[in-house]
C-alpha beads as a LAMMPS data file, in Angstrom:
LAMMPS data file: protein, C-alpha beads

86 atoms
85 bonds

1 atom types
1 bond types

-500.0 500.0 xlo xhi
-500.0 500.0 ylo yhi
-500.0 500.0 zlo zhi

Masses

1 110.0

Atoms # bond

1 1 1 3.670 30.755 5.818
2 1 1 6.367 30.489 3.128
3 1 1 7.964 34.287 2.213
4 1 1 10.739 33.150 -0.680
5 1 1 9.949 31.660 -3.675
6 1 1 11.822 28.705 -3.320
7 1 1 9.936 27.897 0.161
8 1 1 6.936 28.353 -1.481
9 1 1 7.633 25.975 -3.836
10 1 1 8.711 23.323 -1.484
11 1 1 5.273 23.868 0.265
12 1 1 3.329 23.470 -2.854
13 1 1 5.408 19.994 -3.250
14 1 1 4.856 19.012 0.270
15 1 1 0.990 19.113 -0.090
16 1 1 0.927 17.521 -3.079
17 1 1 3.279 14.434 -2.052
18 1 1 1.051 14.484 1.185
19 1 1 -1.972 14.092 -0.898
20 1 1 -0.563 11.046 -3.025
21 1 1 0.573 9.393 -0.318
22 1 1 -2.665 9.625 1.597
23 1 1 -4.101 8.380 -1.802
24 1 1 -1.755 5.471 -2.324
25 1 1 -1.976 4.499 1.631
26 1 1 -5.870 4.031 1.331
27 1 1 -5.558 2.117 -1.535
28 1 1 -2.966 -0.041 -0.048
29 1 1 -5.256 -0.586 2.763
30 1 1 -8.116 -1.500 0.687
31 1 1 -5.939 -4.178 -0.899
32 1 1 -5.104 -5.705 1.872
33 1 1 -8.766 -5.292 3.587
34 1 1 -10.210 -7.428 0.658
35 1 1 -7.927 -9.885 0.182
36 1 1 -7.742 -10.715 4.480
37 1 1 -11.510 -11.130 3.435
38 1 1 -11.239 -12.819 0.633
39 1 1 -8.826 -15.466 2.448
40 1 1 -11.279 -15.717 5.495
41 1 1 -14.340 -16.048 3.205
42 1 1 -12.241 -18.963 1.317
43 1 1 -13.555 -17.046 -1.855
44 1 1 -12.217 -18.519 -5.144
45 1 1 -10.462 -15.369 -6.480
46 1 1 -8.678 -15.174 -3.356
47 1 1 -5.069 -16.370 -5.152
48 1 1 -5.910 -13.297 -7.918
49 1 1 -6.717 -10.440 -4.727
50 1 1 -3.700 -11.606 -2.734
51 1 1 -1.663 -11.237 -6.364
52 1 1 -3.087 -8.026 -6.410
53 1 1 -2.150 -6.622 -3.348
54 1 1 1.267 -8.183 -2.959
55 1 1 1.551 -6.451 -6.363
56 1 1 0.501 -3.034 -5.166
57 1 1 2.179 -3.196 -2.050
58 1 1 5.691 -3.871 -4.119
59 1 1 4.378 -0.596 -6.092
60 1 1 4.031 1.658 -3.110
61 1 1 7.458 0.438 -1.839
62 1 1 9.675 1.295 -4.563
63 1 1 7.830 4.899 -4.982
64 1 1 9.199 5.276 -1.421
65 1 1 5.868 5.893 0.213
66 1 1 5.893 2.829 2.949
67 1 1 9.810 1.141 3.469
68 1 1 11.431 -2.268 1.472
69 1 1 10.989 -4.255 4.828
70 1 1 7.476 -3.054 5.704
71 1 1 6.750 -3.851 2.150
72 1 1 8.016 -7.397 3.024
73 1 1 6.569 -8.198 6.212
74 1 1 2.843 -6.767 5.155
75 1 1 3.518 -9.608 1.591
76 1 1 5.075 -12.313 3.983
77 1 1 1.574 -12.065 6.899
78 1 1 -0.462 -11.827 3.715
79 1 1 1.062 -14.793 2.001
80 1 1 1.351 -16.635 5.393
81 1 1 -2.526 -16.329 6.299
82 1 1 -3.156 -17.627 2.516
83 1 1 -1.308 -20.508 3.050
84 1 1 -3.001 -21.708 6.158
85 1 1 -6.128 -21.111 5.162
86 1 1 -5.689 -23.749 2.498

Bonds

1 1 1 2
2 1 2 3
3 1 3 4
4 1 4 5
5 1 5 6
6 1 6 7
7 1 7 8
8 1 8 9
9 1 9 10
10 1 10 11
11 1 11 12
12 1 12 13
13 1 13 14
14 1 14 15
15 1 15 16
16 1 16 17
17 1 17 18
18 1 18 19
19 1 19 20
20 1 20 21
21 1 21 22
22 1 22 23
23 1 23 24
24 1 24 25
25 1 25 26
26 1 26 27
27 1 27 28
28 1 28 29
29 1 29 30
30 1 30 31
31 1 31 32
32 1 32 33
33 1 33 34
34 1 34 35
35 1 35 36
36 1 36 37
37 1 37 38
38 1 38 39
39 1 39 40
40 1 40 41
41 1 41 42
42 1 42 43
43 1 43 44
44 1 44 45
45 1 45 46
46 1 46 47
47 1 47 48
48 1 48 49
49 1 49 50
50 1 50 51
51 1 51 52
52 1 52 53
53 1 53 54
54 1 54 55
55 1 55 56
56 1 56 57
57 1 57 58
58 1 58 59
59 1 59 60
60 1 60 61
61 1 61 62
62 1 62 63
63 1 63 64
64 1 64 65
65 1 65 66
66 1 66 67
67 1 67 68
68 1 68 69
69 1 69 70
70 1 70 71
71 1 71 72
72 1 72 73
73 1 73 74
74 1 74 75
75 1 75 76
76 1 76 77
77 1 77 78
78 1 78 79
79 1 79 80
80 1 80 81
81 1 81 82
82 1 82 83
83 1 83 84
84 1 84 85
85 1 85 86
């Protein structure tokens, strides 16, 4: 455990940037869950949940929770099973 102030601090950060990211990692994964299902299911809001997703996933890379290029592989395989599905 933490004995200076300032380390305590720095834990109190840690858990809470812990706990966003395990918030905004879920929620990616949901996106991307529903619109892979939406695709399959050749649902006709499929074009609005892959906007969605490629839109959150864009989010979550420029707060610096996942990297740029993950970011753009996980919108390229998205956008890539889309189009062949059509």
């Amino acid at each position: 455990m933490a004995h200076h102030r300032s380390a305590e601090k720095r834990h109190r950060q840690s858990v809470a940037r812990a706990a966003n990211n395990r918030y905004f990692m879920s929620t990616l994964k949901t996106f991307i869950k529903k619109a892979r299902t939406g695709i399959t299911t050749k649902d006709d809001s499929a074009q609005a949940m892959l906007r969605k997703a490629t839109s959150f996933i864009q989010h979550v890379a420029n707060k610096g929770v996942i990297h740029r290029n993950k970011a753009s592989r996980l919108v390229s395989r998205l956008t890539k099973f889309y189009n062949k599905s059509l």
